[in-house]
N, C-alpha and C positions, 0 to 999 in steps of 0.2 A: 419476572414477567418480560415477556420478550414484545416488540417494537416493531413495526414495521416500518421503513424508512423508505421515501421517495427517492426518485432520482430528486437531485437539486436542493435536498432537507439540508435544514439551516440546525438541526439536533448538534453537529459537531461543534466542541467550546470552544476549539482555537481556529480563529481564523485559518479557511483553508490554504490560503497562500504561503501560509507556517510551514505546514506540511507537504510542500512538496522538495520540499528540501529531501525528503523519503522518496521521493520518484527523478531522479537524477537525469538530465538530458544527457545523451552520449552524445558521440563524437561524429555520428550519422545520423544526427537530427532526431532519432526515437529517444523514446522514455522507457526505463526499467526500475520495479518495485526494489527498494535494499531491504533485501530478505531476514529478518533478527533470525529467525533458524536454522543460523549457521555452524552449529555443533557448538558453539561456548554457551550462548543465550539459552538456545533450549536446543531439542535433536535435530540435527540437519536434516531438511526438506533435500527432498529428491530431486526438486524444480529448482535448488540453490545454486547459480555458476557464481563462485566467486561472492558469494556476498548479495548477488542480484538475480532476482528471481528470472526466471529463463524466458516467463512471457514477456513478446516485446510490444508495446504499445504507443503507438502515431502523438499523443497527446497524452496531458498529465487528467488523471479519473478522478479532476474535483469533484464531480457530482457523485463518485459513490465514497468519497471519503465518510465514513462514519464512525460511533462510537462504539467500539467494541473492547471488548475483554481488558476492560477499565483503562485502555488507551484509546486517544483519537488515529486513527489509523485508517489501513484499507485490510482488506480480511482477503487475501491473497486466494483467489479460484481456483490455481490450479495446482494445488497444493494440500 
């Protein structure tokens, strides 16, 4: 049965500030998702540089962290 999730939904188990350890600040003040579909985990995304997904984003996407595919995670858009 599938879920609809708010922005801002408290559904995620682990504290979202766990997770952003997944959304790493670089070295020019942005945030990039570390992409698990880097050819060992499962088949490399196309949006994979290096381990980090190619979208670049201003701030960390607590609010759409949610639970998906039996991980707390972010479910990557462009990808």
């Amino acid at each position: 049965m599938l879920q609809e999730i708010e922005i801002g939904s408290t559904v995620v188990t682990t504290p979202k500030e766990y997770l952003d350890v997944f959304f790493p600040q670089l070295s020019d003040g942005t945030y990039r998702a570390v992409c698990l579909n880097n050819g060992f985990i499962g088949e490399r995304c196309r949006n994979n540089l290096d381990s980090l997904c190619v979208m670049i984003l201003l701030e960390r996407p607590r609010d759409f962290y949610h639970y998906w595919d039996g991980k707390n995670a972010w479910k990557c858009p462009c990808g």
